[in-house]
C-alpha positions, 0 to 999 in steps of 0.5 A: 500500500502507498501512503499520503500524508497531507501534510508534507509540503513537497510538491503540488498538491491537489484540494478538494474543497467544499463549498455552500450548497445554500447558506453561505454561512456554511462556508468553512474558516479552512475552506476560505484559506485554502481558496486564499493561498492555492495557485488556482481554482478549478471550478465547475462554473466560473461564473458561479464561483466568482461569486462566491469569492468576491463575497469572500474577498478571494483574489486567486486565479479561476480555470475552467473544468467541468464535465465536459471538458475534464481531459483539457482542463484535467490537463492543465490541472496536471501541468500545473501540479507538476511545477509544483503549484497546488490546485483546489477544485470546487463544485457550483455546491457541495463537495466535488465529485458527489454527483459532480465534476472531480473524480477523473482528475483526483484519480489522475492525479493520484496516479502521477503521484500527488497528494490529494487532499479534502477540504470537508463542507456541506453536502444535500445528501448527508444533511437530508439523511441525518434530518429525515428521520429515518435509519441513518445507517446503513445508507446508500447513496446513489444521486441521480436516475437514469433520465431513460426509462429502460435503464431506470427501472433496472436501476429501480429494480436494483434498488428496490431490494436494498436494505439499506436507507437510499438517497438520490438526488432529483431536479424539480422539472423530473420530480413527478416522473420519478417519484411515480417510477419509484412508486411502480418499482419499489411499493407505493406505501414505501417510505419517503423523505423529500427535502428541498431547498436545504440551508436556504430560506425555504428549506422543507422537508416532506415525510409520509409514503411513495403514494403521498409524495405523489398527491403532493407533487400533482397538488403543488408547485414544484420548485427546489432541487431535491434530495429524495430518502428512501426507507430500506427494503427490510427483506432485501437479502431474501429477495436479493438470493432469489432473484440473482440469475447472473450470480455463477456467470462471467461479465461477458456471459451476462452482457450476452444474456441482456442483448439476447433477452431484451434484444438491445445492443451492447452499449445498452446491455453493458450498462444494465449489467453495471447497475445489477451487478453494482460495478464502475460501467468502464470495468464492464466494457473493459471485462466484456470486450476483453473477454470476446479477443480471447480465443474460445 
């Protein structure tokens, strides 16, 4: 095993800082010095996060890197760790890389050797989980839902015998959609959190089952990002023996059961046995194509 310690001084270092996901009095003292005396910020938006600096009278020089541009903008990230500059990396809100932009470049730059170091700040997840009274532990995080039918509901399918506490992550503009999708997968009497707006001004949280969650959201404007709990499926591991038909066969053995039964192509299929089999979609593509150059 390699070890880091933060606290050595050679060399560039890479910093993953938190930032509000509302209230700025969420910004923390060790945050702010960290923004103050890095050589740069990578930032998710700039124009966001300039903001955010000028309240806090942060003069440091911004970059851009985001989803779309982590190789160009991890690049320079990299450049500039190698002359022995030190980076911190912000989201618009949270901390990087939960469902947003930075795991690409902290693994690159673990791989070139840096040390990578957090700056600890609010997080949606966390803050609804602990305030929504339900289990806190174990939980599962799990962001986002799929946008495509299909590849939701294999993921709701998954999810659904999980006894762990679930959280995802929702825009408001797909809120019902969601909450009736969930309803189908996993029961309309299974309990459910929605919180809504946290830290900020009209924060709200709104507790009872998949159905009620539903009736309010047909009733109300829906407006916020929001953070769903779900409650845990109590009966997940009986179910989860059951129904796991892939559990003997190798990766490329199930990527060819999945074409063949839903008769979609590879891409799709390698994206489904990802979220049944709870793996990284690359180490699947990797596995299954690997697999297929070998000689039979």
């Amino acid at each position: 095993m390699k070890s880091q310690k933060s606290a050595e001084p050679d060399g560039g270092k890479l910093y993953l800082v938190g930032t509000p996901i509302g209230n700025l009095e969420d910004m923390t003292f060790r945050a702010i010095r960290t923004l103050q005396e890095v050589d740069r910020i990578a930032a998710e938006d700039t124009r966001n996060t300039i903001r955010l600096c000028n309240h806090f009278e942060i003069k440091t020089p911004l970059m851009s890197y985001h989803e779309h541009n982590t190789e160009s903008g991890g690049e320079k990230i990299l450049t500039l760790l190698e002359e022995g500059k030190s980076v911190a990396v912000v989201s618009d809100a949270g901390m990087p890389c939960i469902s947003d932009p930075g795991a690409d470049i902290v693994a690159k730059a673990l791989h070139a050797g840096f040390a990578v170091v957090p700056i600890p700040g609010a997080n949606a997840a966390i803050s609804a989980l602990v305030a929504s009274g339900l289990a806190p532990q174990p939980f599962l995080f799990f962001g986002f839902l799929s946008r495509q039918k299909k590849e939701r509901k294999v993921q709701l399918d998954s999810l659904k015998r999980r006894q762990e506490t679930i959280l995802l992550y929702e825009a408001p503009h797909r809120l019902k959609e969601t909450l009736q999708a969930m309803s189908e997968e996993l029961g309309k009497d299974r309990k459910v959190v929605l919180a809504r707006e946290l830290t900020k001004r009209f924060e709200e949280f709104l507790r009872g089952s998949l159905e009620e969650a539903i009736q309010w959201a047909d009733t109300h404007e829906v407006r916020g990002e929001f953070c769903i709990v779900v409650e845990g499926n109590e009966n997940g591991t009986e179910e989860e023996e059951q129904v796991v038909w892939w559990a003997e066969m190798s990766i490329r053995d199930h990527v060819n059961e999945v074409i063949e039964k839903e008769g979609i192509r590879s891409k799709e299929a390698i994206r489904q046995v990802a979220n049944e089999r709870g793996m990284n979609r690359r180490e699947v593509y990797k596995a299954f194509h690997i697999d297929e150059e070998q000689p039979s």
